[in-house]
ChimeraX commands (.cxc) that place a marker at each C-alpha (Angstrom):
marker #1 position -72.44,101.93,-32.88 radius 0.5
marker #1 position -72.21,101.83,-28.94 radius 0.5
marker #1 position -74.31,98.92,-29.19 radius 0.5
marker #1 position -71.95,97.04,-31.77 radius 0.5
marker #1 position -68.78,97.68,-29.48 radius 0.5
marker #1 position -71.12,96.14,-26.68 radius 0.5
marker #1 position -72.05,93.15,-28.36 radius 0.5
marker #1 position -68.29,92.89,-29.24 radius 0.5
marker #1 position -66.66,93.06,-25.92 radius 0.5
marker #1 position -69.03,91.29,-24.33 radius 0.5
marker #1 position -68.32,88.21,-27.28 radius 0.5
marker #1 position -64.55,88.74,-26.21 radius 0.5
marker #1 position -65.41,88.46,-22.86 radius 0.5
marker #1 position -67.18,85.39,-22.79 radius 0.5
marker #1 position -64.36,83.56,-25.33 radius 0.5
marker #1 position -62.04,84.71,-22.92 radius 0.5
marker #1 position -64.32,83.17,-19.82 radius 0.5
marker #1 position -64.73,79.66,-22.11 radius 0.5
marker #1 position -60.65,79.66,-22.73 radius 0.5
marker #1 position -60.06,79.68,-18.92 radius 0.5
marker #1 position -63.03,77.35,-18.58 radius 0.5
marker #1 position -61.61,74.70,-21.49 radius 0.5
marker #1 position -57.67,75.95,-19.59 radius 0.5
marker #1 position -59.24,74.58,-16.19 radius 0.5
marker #1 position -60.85,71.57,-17.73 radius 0.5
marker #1 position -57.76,70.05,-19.52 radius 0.5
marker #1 position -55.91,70.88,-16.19 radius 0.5
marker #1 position -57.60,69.10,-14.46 radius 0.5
marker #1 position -58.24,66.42,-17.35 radius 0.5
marker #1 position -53.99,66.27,-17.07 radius 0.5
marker #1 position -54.17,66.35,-13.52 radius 0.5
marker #1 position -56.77,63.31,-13.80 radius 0.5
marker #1 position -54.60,61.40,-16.03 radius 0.5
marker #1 position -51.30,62.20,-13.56 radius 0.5
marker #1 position -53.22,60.85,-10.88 radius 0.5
marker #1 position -54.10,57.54,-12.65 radius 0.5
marker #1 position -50.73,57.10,-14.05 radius 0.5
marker #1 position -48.96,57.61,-10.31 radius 0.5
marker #1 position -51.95,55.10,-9.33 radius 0.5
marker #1 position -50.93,52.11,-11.97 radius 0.5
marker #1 position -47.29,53.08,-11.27 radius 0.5
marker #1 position -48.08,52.53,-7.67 radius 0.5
marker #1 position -49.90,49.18,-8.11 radius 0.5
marker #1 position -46.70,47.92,-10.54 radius 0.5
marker #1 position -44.54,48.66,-8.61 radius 0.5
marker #1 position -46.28,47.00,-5.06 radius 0.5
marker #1 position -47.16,43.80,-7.20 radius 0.5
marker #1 position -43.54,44.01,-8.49 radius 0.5
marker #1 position -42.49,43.85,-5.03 radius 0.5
marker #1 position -44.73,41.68,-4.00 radius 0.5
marker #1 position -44.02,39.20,-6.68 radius 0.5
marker #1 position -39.94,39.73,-5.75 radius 0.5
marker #1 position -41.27,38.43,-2.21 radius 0.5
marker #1 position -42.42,36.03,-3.57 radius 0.5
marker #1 position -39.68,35.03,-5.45 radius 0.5
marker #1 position -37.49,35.49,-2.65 radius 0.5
marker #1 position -39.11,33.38,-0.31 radius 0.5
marker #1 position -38.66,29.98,-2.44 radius 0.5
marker #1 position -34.98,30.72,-3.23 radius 0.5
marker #1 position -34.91,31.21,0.71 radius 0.5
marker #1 position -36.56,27.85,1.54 radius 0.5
marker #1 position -34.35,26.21,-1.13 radius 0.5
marker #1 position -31.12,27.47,-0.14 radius 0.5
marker #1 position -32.34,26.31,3.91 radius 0.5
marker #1 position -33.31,23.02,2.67 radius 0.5
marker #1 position -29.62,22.01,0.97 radius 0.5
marker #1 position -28.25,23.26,4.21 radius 0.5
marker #1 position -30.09,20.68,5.99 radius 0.5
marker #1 position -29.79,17.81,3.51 radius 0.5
marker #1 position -25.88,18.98,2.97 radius 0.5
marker #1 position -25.31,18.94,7.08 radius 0.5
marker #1 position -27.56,15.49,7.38 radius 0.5
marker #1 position -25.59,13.93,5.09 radius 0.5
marker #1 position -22.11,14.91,5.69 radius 0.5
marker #1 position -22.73,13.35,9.80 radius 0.5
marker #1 position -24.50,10.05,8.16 radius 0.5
marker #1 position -20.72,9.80,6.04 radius 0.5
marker #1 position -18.83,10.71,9.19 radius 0.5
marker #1 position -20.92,7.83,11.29 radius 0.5
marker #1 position -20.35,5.34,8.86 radius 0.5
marker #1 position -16.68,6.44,8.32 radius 0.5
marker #1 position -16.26,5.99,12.17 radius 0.5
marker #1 position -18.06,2.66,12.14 radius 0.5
marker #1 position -16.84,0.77,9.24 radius 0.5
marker #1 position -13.67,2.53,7.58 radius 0.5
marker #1 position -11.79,3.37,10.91 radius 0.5
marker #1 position -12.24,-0.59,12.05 radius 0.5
marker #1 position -10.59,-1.98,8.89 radius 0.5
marker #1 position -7.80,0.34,8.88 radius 0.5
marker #1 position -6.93,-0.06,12.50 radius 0.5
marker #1 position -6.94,-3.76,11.59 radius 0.5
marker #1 position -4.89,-2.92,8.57 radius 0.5
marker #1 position -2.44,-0.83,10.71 radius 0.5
marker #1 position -2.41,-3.83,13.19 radius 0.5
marker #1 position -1.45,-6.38,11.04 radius 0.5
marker #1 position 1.42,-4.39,9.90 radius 0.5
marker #1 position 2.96,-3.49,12.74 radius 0.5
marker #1 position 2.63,-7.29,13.98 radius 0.5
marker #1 position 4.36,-8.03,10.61 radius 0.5
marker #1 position 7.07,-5.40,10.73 radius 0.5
marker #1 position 7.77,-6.62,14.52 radius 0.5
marker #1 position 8.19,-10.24,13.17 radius 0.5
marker #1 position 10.59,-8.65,10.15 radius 0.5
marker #1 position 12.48,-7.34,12.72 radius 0.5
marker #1 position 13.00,-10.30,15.29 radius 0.5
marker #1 position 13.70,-12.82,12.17 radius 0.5
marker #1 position 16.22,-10.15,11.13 radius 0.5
marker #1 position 17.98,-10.04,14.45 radius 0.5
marker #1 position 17.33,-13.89,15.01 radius 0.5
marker #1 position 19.04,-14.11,11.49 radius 0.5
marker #1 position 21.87,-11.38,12.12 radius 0.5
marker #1 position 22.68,-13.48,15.73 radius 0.5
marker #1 position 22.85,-17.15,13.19 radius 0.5
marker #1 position 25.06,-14.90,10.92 radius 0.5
marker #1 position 27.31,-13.25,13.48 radius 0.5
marker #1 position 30.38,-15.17,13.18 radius 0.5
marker #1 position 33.13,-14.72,15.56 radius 0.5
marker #1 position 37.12,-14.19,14.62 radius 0.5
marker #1 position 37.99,-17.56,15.09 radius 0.5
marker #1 position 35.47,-18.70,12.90 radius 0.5
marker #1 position 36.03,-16.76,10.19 radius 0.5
marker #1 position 39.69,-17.51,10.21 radius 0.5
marker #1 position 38.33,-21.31,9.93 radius 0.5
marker #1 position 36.10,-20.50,6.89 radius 0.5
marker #1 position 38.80,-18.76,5.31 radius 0.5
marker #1 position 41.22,-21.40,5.61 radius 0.5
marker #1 position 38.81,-24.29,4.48 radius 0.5
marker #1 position 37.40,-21.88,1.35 radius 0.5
marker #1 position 41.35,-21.71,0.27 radius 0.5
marker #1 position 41.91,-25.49,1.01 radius 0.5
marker #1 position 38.79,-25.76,-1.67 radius 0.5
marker #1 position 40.60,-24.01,-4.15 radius 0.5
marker #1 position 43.67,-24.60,-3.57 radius 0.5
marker #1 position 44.53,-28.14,-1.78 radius 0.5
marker #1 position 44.61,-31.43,-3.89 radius 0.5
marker #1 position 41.53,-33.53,-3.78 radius 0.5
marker #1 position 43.20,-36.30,-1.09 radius 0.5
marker #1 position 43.65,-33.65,1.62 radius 0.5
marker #1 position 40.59,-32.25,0.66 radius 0.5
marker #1 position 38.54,-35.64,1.61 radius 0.5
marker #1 position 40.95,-36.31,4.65 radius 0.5
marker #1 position 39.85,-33.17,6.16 radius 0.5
marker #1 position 36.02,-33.42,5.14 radius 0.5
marker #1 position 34.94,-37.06,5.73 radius 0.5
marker #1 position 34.11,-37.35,8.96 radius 0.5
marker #1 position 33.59,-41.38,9.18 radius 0.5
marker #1 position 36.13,-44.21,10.13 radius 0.5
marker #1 position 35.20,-47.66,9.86 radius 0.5
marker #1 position 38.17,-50.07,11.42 radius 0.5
marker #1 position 37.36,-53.89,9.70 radius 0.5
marker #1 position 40.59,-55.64,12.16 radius 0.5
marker #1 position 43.08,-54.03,11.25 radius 0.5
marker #1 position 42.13,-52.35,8.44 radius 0.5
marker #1 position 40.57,-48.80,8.36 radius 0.5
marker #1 position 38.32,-46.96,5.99 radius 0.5
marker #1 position 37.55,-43.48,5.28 radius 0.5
marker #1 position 34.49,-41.87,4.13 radius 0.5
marker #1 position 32.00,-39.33,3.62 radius 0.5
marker #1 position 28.44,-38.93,4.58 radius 0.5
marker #1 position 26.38,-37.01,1.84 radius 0.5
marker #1 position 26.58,-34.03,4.08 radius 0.5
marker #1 position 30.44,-34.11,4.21 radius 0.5
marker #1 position 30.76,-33.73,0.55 radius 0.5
marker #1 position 28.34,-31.08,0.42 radius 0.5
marker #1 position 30.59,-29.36,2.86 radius 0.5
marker #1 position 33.80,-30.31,0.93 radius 0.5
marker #1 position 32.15,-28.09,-2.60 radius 0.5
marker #1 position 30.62,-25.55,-0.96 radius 0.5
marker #1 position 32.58,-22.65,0.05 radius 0.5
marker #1 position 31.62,-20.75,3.63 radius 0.5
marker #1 position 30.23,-23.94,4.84 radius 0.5
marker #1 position 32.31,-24.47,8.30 radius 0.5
marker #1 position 33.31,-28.44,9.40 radius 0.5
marker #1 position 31.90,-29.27,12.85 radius 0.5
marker #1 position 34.16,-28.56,15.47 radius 0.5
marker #1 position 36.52,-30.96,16.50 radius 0.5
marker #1 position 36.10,-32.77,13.05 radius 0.5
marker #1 position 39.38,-31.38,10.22 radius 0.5
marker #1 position 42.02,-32.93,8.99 radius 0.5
marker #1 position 42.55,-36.67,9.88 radius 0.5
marker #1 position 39.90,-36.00,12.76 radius 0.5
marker #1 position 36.54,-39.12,12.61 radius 0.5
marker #1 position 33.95,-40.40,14.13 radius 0.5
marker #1 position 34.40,-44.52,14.20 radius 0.5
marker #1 position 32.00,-46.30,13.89 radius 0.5
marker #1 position 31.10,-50.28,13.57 radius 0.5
marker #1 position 30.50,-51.52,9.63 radius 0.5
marker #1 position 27.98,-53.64,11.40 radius 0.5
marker #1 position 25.73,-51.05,13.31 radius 0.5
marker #1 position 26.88,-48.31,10.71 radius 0.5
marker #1 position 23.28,-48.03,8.81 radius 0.5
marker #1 position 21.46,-47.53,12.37 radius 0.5
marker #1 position 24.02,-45.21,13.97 radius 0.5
marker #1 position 24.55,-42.88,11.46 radius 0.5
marker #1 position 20.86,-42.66,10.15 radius 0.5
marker #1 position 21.84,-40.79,6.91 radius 0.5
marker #1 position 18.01,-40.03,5.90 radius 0.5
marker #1 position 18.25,-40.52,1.85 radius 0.5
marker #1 position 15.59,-41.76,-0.55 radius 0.5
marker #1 position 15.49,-44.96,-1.28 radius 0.5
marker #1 position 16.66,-44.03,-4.85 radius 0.5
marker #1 position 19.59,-41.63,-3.57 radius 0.5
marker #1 position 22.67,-41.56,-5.88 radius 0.5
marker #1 position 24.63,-42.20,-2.60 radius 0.5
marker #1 position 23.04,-45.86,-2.33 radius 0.5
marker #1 position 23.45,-46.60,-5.83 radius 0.5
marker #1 position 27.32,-46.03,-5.64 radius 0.5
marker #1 position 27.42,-48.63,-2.47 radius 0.5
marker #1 position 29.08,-48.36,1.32 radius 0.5
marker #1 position 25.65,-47.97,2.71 radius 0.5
marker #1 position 24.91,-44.17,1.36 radius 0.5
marker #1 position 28.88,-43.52,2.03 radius 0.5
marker #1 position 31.34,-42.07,-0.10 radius 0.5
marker #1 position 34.77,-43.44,-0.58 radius 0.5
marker #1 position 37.87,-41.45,-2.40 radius 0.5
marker #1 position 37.12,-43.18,-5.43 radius 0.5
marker #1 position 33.77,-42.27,-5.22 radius 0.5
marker #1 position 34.60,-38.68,-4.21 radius 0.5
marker #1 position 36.79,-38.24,-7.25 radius 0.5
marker #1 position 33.90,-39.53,-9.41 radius 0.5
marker #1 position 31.20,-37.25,-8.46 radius 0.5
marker #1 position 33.77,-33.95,-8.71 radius 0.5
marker #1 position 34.55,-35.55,-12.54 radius 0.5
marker #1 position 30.66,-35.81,-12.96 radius 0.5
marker #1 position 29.74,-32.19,-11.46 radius 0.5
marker #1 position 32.97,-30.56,-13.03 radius 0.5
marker #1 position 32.10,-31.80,-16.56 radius 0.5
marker #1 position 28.67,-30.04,-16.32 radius 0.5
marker link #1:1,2 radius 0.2
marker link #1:2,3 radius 0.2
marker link #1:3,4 radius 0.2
marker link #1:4,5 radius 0.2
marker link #1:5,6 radius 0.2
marker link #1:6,7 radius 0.2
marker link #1:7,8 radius 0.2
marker link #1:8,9 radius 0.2
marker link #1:9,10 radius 0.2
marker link #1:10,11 radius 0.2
marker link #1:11,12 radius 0.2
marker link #1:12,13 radius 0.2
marker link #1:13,14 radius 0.2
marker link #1:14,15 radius 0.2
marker link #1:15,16 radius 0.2
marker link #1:16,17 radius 0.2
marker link #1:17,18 radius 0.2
marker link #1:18,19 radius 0.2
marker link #1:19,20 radius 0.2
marker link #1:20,21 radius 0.2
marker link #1:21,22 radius 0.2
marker link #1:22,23 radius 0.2
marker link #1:23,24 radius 0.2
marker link #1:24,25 radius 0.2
marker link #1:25,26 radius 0.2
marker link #1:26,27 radius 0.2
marker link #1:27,28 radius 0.2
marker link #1:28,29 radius 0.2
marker link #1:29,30 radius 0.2
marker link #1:30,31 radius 0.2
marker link #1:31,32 radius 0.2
marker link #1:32,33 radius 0.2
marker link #1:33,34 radius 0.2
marker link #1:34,35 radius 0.2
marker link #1:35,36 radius 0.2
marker link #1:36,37 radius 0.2
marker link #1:37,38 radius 0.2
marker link #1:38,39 radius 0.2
marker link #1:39,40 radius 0.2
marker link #1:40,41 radius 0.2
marker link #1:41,42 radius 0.2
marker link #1:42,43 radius 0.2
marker link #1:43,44 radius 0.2
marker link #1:44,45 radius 0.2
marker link #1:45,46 radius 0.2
marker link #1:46,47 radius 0.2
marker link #1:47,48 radius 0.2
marker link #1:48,49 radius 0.2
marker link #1:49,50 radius 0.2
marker link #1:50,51 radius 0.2
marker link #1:51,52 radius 0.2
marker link #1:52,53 radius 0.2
marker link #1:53,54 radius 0.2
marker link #1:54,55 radius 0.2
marker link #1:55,56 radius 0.2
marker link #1:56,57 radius 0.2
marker link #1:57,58 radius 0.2
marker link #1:58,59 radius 0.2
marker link #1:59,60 radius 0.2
marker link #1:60,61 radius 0.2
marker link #1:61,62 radius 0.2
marker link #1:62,63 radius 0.2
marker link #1:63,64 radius 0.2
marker link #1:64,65 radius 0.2
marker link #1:65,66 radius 0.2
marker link #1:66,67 radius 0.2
marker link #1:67,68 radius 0.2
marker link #1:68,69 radius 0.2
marker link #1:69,70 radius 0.2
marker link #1:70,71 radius 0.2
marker link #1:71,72 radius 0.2
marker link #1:72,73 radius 0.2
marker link #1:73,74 radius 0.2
marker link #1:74,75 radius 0.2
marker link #1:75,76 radius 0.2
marker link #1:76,77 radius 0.2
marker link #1:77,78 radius 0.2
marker link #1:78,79 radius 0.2
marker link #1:79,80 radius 0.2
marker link #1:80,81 radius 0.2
marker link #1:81,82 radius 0.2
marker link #1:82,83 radius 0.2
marker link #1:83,84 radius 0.2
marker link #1:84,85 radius 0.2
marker link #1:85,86 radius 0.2
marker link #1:86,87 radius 0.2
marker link #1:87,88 radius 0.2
marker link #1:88,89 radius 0.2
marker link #1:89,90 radius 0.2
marker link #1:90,91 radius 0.2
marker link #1:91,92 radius 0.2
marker link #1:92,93 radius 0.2
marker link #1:93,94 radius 0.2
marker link #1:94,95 radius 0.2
marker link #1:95,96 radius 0.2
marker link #1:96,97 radius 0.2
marker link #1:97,98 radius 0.2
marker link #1:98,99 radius 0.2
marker link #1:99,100 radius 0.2
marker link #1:100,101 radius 0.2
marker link #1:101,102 radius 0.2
marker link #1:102,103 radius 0.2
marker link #1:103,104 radius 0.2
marker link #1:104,105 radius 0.2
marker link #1:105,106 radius 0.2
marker link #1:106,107 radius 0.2
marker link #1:107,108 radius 0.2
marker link #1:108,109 radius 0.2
marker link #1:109,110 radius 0.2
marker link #1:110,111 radius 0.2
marker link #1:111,112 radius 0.2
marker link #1:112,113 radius 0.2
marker link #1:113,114 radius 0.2
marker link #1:114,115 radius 0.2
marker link #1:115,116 radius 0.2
marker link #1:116,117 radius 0.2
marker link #1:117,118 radius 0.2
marker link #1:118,119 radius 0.2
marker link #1:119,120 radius 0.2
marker link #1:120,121 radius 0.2
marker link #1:121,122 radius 0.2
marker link #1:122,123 radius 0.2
marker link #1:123,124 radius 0.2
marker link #1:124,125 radius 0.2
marker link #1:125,126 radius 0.2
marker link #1:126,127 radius 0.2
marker link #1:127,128 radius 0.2
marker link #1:128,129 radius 0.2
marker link #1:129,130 radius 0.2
marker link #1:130,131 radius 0.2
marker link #1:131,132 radius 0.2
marker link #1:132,133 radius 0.2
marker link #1:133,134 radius 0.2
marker link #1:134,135 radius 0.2
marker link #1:135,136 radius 0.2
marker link #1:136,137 radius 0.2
marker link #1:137,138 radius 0.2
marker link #1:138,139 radius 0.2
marker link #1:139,140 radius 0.2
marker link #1:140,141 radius 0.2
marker link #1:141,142 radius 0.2
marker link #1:142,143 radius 0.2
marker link #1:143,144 radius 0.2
marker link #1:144,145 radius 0.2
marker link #1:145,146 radius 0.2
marker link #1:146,147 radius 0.2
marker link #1:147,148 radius 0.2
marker link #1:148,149 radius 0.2
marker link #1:149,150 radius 0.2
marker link #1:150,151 radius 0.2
marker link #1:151,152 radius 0.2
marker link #1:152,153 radius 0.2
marker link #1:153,154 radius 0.2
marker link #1:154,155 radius 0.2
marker link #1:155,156 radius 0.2
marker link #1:156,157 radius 0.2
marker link #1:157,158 radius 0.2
marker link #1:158,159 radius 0.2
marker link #1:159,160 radius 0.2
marker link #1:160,161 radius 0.2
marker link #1:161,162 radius 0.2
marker link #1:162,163 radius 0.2
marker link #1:163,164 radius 0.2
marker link #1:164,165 radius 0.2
marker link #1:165,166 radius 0.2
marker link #1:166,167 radius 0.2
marker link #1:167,168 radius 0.2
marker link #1:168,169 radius 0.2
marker link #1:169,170 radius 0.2
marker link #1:170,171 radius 0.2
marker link #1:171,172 radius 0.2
marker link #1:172,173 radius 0.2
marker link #1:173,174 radius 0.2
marker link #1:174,175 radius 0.2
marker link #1:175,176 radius 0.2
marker link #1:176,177 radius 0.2
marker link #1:177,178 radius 0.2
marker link #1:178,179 radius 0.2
marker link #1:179,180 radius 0.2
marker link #1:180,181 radius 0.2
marker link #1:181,182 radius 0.2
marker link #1:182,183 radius 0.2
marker link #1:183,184 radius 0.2
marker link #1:184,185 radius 0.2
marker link #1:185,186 radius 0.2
marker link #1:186,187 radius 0.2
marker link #1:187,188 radius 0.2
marker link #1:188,189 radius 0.2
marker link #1:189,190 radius 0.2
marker link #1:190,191 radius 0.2
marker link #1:191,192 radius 0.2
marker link #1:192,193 radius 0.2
marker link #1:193,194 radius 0.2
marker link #1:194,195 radius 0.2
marker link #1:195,196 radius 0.2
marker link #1:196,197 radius 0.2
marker link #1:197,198 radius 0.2
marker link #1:198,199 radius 0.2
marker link #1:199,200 radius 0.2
marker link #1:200,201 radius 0.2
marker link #1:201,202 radius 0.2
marker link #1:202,203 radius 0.2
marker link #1:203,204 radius 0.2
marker link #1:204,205 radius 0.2
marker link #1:205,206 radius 0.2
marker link #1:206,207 radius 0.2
marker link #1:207,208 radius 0.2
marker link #1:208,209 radius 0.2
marker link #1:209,210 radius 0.2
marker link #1:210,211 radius 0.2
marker link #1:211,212 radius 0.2
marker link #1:212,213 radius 0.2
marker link #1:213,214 radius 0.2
marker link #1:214,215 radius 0.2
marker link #1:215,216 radius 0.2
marker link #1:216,217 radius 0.2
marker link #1:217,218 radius 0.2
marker link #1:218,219 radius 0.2
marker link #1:219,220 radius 0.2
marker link #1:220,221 radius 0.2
marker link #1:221,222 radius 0.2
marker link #1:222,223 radius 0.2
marker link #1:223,224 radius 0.2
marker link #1:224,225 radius 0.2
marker link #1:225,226 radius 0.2
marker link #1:226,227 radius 0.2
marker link #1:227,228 radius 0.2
view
């Protein structure tokens, strides 16, 4: 019987030994496996970082490199902005200003042509109501500006210009030239002296008197432009 118990305890005893033995050796079997796991972790996670390096680096160079081209490109602009834009519009600018000066002299050579003093004015005012109002003899008397004496015998007329003056309102007579005022001239030297400058075919020559205009003639061209 003692031996039995022997036998028995000493069977406990070495189960008990192999437990701690099989504890120990999945211990360290986990411990093992731990180790390996930390160790792939590790590599992961340096070849993850060194692959983010890696990525890094390009978007680095890229970014650096459109800085460059960005900075070379915006002076080449500037350069040729300097060089052939700033030219043409100083040019542009130039002209102008040399144009607005010559608006401005032609406006005060025009306002000096148009400045018209008080007597003048009065003058226009009383020939525009003389147009309107006077009857067509005293209108001629005061318009023609042309005597020709033949003996004793004088004519009156008009140069082309003259009647242009005697329809036209705010066109002033020449001084000293109104009413019953002429020039005389010749009827022999009165085609060189008063050098009337028409075309050949001028109305003026077809109604006779050497491009002048008589009364008659006067009346007719009023009848002519009045029935138009």
């Amino acid at each position: 019987m003692y031996r039995v118990s022997t036998r028995m305890l000493k069977i406990l005893t070495d189960v008990a030994v192999l437990r701690k033995v099989t504890s120990i050796n999945t211990t360290c079997s986990l411990l093992a496996v731990r180790s390996k796991h930390l160790d792939l972790q590790q590599y992961y996670n340096t070849n993850d970082n060194y692959d983010f390096k890696d990525r890094k680096h390009p978007a680095y160079k890229y970014l650096c490199c459109s800085l460059l081209f960005s900075a070379a490109a915006y002076t080449s602009y500037k350069f040729w902005a300097q060089h052939q834009l700033l030219p043409s519009i100083i040019a542009a600018e130039e002209i102008s200003d040399s144009e607005s000066d010559n608006e401005v002299d032609n406006k005060k050579k025009r306002y000096r042509k148009e400045k018209i003093g008080f007597r003048d004015r009065k003058i226009i005012e009383y020939e525009n109501r003389m147009r309107s109002y006077s009857t067509p003899d005293k209108i001629f008397r005061y318009f023609a500006t042309v005597k020709l004496s033949l003996g004793e015998h004088t004519e009156i007329y008009m140069t082309p210009d003259d009647f242009l003056r005697a329809i036209t309102p705010g066109m002033k007579q020449p001084d000293g030239l109104g009413l019953d005022q002429y020039r005389r001239y010749d009827p022999k030297s009165i085609s060189q002296r008063l050098n009337l400058d028409l075309d050949e075919d001028s109305i003026f020559y077809k109604l006779g008197s050497s491009g002048l205009i008589t009364f008659s003639d006067y009346i007719f061209l009023l009848t002519v432009l009045s029935s138009k």
